[in-house]
N, C-alpha and C positions, 0 to 999 in steps of 0.2 A: 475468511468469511467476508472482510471487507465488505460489509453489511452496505445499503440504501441510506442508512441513517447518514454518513460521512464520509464514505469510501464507494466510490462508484463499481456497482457490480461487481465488486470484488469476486462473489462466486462465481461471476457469470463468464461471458466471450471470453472477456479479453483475460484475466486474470487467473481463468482453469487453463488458459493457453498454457501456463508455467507454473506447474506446482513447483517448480524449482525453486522457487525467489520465496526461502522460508527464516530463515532465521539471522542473528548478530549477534554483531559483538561493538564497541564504538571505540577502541582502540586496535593499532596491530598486534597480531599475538596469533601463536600457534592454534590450530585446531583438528578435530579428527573426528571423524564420520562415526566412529567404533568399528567401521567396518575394512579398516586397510585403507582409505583414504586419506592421506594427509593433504589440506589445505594451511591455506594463511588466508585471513581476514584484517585487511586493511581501508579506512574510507578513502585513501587517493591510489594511482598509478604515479609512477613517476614523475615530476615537472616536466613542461615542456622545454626545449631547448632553442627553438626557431619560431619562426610563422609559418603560416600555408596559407596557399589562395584559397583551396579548398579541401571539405575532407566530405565520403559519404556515409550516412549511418543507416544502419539496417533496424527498421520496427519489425514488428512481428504480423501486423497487421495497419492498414491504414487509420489513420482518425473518420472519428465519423464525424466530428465535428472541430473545430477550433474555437467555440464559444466557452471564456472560462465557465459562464455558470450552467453551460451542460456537459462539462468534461470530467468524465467521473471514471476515468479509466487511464490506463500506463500508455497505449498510444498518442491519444489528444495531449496528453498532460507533458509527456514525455518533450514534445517539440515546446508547449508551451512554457517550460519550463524558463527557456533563454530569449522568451517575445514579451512576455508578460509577466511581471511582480507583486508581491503582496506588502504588507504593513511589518512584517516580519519575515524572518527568513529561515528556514533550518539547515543548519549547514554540513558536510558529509561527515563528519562526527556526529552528526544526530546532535547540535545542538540549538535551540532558537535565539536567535541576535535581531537585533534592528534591524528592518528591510526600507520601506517608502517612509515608515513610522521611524522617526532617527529616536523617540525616546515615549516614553507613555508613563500613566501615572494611575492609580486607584486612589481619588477622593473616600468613596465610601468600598464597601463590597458591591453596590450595582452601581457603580459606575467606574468606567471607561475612559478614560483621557488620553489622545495619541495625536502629537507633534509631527507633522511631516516635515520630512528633509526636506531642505531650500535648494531652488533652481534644477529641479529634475524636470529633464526634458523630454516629453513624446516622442515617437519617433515623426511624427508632423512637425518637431519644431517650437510646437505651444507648452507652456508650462504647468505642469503640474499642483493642482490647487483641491482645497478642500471640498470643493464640488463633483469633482470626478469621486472623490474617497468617496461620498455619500451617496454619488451616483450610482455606482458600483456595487455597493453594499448593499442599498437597496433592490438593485435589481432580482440578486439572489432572492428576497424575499417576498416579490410579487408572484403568486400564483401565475399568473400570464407567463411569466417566464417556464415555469416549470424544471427550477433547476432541482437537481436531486440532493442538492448542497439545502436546500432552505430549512430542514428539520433543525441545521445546524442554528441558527437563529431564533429555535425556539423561546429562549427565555429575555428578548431583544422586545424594548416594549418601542424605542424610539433611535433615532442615529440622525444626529445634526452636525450642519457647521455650524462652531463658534469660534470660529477666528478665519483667518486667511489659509493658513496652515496649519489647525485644530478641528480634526473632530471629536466629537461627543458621544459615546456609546453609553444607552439605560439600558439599564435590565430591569425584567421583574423579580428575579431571584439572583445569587451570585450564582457565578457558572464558568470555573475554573473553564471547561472545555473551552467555549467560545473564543477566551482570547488567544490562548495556545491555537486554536484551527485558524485564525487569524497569519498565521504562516504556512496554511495549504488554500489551497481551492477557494474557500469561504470571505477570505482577505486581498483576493486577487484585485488590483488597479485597473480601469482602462480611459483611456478620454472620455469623456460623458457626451462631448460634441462627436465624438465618432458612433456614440450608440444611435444617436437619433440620426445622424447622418443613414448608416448601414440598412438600420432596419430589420428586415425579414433577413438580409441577407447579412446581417454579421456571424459570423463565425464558420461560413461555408463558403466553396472553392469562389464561389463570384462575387465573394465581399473581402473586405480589408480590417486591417486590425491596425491598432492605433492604441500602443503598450509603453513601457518605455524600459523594455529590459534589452539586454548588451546587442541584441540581433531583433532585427524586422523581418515581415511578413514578405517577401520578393515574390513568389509563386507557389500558387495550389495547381497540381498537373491533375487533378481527377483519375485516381487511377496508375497515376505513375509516379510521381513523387512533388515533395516538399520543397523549395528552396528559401532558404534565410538568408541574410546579407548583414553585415556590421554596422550597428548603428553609433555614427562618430561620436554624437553628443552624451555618450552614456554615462552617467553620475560616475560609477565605482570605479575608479581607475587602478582597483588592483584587480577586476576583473576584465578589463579591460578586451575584447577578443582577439586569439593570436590566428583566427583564420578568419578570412574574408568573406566566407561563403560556409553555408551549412547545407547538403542535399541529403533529405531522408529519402529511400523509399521502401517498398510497402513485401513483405515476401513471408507468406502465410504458412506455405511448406517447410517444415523443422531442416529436413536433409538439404533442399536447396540454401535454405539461410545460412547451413553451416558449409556449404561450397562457396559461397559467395564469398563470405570470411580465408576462405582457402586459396579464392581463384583470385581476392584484389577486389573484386568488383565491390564490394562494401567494403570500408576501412575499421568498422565497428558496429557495436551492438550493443545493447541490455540483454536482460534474460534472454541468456545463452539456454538452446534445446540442451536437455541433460543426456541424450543420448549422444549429445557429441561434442563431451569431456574430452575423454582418453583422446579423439581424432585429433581434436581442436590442440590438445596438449604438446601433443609428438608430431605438429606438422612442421614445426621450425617459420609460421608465417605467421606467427604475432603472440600475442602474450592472453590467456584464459586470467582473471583476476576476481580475486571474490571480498566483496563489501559488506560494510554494516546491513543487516536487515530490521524489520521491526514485523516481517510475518512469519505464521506457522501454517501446517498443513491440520486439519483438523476434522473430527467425522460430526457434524450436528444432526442432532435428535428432531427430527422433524414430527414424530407424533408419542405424545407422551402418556397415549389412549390405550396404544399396544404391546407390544414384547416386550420395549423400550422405556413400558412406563415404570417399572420396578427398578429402583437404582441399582440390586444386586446384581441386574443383568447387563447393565449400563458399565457398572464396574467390572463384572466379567468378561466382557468384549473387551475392554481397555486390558485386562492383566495376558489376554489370548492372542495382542497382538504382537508380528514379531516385528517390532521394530526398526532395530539392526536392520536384517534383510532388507525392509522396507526401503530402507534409505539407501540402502546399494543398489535396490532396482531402480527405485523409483528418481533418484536423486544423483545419481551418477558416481555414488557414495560419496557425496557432499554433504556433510548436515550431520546432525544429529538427533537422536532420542526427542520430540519435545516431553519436558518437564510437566508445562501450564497448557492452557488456552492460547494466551495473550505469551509471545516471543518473547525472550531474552532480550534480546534486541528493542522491544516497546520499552525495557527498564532504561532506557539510555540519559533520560532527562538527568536525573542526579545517580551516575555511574556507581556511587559507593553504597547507596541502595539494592544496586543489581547484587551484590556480591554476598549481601545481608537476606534479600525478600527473596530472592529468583535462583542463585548458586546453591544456596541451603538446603532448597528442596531435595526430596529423590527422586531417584531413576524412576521412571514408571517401570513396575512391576511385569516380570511375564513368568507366570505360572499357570501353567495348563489345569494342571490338575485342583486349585484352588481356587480358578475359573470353572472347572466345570462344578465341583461343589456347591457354589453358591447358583448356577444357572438349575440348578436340582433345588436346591431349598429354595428358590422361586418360584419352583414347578412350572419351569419356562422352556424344558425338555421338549424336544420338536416344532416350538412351536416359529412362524414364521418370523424372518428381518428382512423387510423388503429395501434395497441401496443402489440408487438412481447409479449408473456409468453411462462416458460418453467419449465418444470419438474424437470431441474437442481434442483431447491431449493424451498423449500415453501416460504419463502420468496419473491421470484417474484411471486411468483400467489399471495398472499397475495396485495400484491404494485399493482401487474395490476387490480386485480378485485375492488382495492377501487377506480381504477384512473378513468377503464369504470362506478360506479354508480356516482364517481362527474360527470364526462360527463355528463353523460342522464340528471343528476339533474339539467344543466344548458340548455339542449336541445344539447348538440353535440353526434353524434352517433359514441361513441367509442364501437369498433369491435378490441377485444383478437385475436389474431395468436397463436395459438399454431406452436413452433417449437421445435426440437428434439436437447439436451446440447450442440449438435457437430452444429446443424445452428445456435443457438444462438451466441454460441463463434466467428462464422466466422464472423456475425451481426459488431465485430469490427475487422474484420481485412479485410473483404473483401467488398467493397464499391457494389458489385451485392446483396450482399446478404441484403442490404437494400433496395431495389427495392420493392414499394407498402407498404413500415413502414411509420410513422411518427411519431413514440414515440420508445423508448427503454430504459427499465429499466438498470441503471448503477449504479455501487458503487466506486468512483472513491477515491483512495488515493494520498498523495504524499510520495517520499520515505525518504525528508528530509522533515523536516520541518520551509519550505515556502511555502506560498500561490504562489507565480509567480508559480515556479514549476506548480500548477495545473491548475493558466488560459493563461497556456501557451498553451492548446489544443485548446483553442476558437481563435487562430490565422487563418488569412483568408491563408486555404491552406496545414493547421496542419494534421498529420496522423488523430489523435482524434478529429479532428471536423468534427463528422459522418455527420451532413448534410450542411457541407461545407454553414455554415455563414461566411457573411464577415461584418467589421465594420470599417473603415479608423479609425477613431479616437481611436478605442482599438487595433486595430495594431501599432501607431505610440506612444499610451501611453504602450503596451510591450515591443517595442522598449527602451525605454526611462529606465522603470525598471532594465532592464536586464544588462545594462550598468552602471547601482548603486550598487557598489560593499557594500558600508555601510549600513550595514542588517535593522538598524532602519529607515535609507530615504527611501530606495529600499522597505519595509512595506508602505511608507505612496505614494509612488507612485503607488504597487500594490493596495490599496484602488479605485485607480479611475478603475481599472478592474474591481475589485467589482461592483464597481457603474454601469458600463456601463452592468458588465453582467446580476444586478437585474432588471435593468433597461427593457433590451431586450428578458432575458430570454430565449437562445437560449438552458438552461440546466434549468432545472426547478427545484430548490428544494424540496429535501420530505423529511429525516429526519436524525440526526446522533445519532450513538451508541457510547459505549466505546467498548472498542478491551477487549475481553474476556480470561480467562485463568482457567484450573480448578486444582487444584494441591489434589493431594492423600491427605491420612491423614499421610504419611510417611514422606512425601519430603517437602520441602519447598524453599526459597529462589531468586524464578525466576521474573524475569522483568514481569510484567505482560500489556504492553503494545506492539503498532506496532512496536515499537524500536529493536523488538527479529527478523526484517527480516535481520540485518543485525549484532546487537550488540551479542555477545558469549554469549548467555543468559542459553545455557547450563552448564554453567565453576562456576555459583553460585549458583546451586541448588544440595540439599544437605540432609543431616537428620533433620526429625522435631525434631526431640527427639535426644539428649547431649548422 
């Protein structure tokens, strides 16, 4: 879903490019598709052994921007990851540590206190001061900007320097979320003298960026690719970069991407096309690696007026899907069954939770025949389910066409839309553009990993709750979470979310992956999980060979 609220378009371009990138785990450890697929899910690849002058990595699509507080997607994010840093950092165990912010403190519950590291250098040169934090910060929250991040500062009444290297964050209410997104998008650094320098043109091919993470901005080719360069002065010296050069570039076609991976001409990738597992597997030219995730693939209710507004039918659809299959078409049989909403993988903050609130659950159900029973005691026997598909990605055709034959299977007349990648995308962002849907395929992530984070969009009123459900009691138990700053309570109060949302099913579960990576036979070293949207995942990959 990767709602508007905190996660850029997550339904939309860039993120239905790959239903693949659905599920985790935050340690190594076996895993299995149920379908005959065996995986391993681990957050790194091997250490690197050498340096490289250079290495190339393959996006899926170009950035359309380089601005942190317009980059709400896997490509911009992805490069930005190793130019630009936040106050905090999460690292490919999905877990959050000191990032700019070397320590922070809560005087009360609305407020905020966060120490920045001493001597962190621009890549200009100039140092890093509590004016840039506030600079930064504030921008997300000027209208004028128009960042899709600013929801995230809703309960943000003020943000000061008081000190040299202190700032001060007020709230109007306490707001667990805030300081956790503080190590995505929301908490991103940049010069403040660079913002007013740039102008209209920061964040686009004829402006400059002015960050201070382990790699700078060298060259935007418009059209053909990225290049980064090693920045000497960079604080962290155990991330220190073991290649001198980073060249993205930009390749939209799934089957070309995965010849690239084949023929050398990319040395690597994120979200690997799922159609080309097995190839990628058996070519003997580099290594297929699968990481922590924090998303799921998921079907949301977009009108709660029609077919879909009776939950027996809502829950009948979910017991008619087949799962299983699902994940072997749709997923390369990577992945598995999801359980919730909100991924295994979102449990990752305190691990011993996931094993208690999220392993506990059951399988989601598939019984035909007590699917079709209750779609009869609803008296919802022929009647239509209209479900947006799109060309963006096989992957949604794949999702739609198994959800239309459980339909039929249980007598509901689900009817596919075709629509074009540019109306799918708008599907979340513009509330007309769901007019006459009732279902839409989503793959919603979170950026840290917490579950609140992601049923934070089923709030009565939330950007991302496409067909505006409401439920008093899971509003007043979000409430309630969000105000629990201690990560293992704040878990067992997000549990009753859970509850209520398996319960209601206003997002329907269909299945999670692990987050993909493919690495050459040259390179090695990289995070191989979600963790690369924001951690310098480029600064540890390096020579496979000494």
């Amino acid at each position: 879903m990767r709602t508007p609220s905190f996660t850029a378009l997550a339904c939309t371009a860039a993120l239905a490019a790959s239903l693949t990138a659905c599920s985790g785990a935050t340690q190594p450890q076996p895993g299995t598709s149920g379908t005959g697929a065996d995986f391993k899910v681990s957050p790194t690849s091997p250490a690197a052994k050498g340096p490289l002058d250079s290495f190339t990595w393959s996006l899926y699509a170009e950035p359309y921007t380089l601005d942190y507080a317009l980059a709400y997607d896997y490509p911009p994010n992805t490069v930005l990851a190793n130019v630009c840093e936040q106050l905090l950092r999460v690292t490919p165990d999905l877990k959050i540590e000191p990032g700019l912010a070397v320590k922070w403190d809560r005087p009360d519950p609305r407020t905020l206190v966060y120490t920045l590291r001493p001597g962190v250098k621009f890549h200009d040169g100039t140092t890093l001061t509590a004016d840039d934090v506030v600079a930064s910060l504030k921008r997300q929250m000027d209208p004028a900007t128009g960042s899709p991040w600013g929801s995230a500062f809703k309960t943000v009444d003020a943000i000061e320097k008081t000190g040299p290297l202190e700032v001060t964050i007020r709230l109007g209410k306490a707001d667990a979320l805030f300081h956790e997104l503080l190590a995505a998008s929301p908490g991103t650094v940049v010069s403040a003298a660079s913002l007013t320098k740039e102008g209209k043109d920061y964040g686009t091919p004829e402006g400059e960026l002015n960050c201070t993470g382990p790699y700078a901005l060298e060259k935007w080719a418009q059209g053909d690719s990225i290049t980064l360069k090693k920045h000497p002065d960079y604080w962290d010296t155990k991330l220190a970069p073991k290649s001198e050069k980073v060249r993205f570039t930009f390749i939209e076609d799934a089957a070309a991407r995965a010849n690239a991976f084949l023929s050398g001409t990319a040395d690597g990738g994120y979200m690997v096309p799922s159609a080309s597992f097995a190839q990628l597997r058996g070519s003997g030219k580099g290594s297929l690696l699968f990481g922590p995730n924090t998303a799921a693939a998921n079907l949301a209710v977009t009108d709660f007026k029609g077919t879909l507004g009776d939950v027996r039918v809502r829950r009948a659809l979910s017991m008619a899907l087949d799962r299983k299959n699902i994940v072997k078409a749709a997923a390369g049989g990577v992945g598995v069954p999801a359980k919730a909403p909100a991924a295994r993988g979102a449990w990752a903050l305190v691990p011993e939770k996931t094993a208690t609130l999220y392993d506990t659950l059951p399988e989601p159900a598939y019984d035909l025949a007590a699917a079709k029973k209750l779609v009869e005691e609803a008296k919802a026997t022929g009647r239509k389910v209209t479900l947006a598909t799109s060309s963006m990605a096989p992957e949604i055709s794949v999702v739609a066409n198994a959800v239309q034959a459980a339909g039929r299977q249980i007598g509901l007349d689900v009817t596919l839309k075709p629509v074009s990648p540019d109306a799918y995308s708008n599907i979340f962002v513009d509330p007309a553009a769901r007019e006459g849907l009732d279902l839409v395929i989503t793959n919603g992530y979170d950026n840290t990993p917490d579950p609140l984070e992601f049923y934070q969009y089923l709030r009565t009123g939330d950007f991302g709750n496409y067909g505006n459900w409401s439920d008093a009691e899971y509003d007043v138990a979000f409430d309630r979470a969000n105000t629990e700053y201690d990560p293992a309570k704040r878990a067992e109060l997000t549990a009753k979310l859970q509850e209520i949302a398996l319960a209601e099913l206003p997002v329907i579960p269909v299945y999670e992956a692990p987050y993909s990576v493919f690495l050459g036979k040259r390179i090695t070293g990289a995070p191989t999980g979600i963790a690369q949207l924001y951690y310098p995942w480029a600064a540890t990959i390096g020579a496979a060979q000494s």
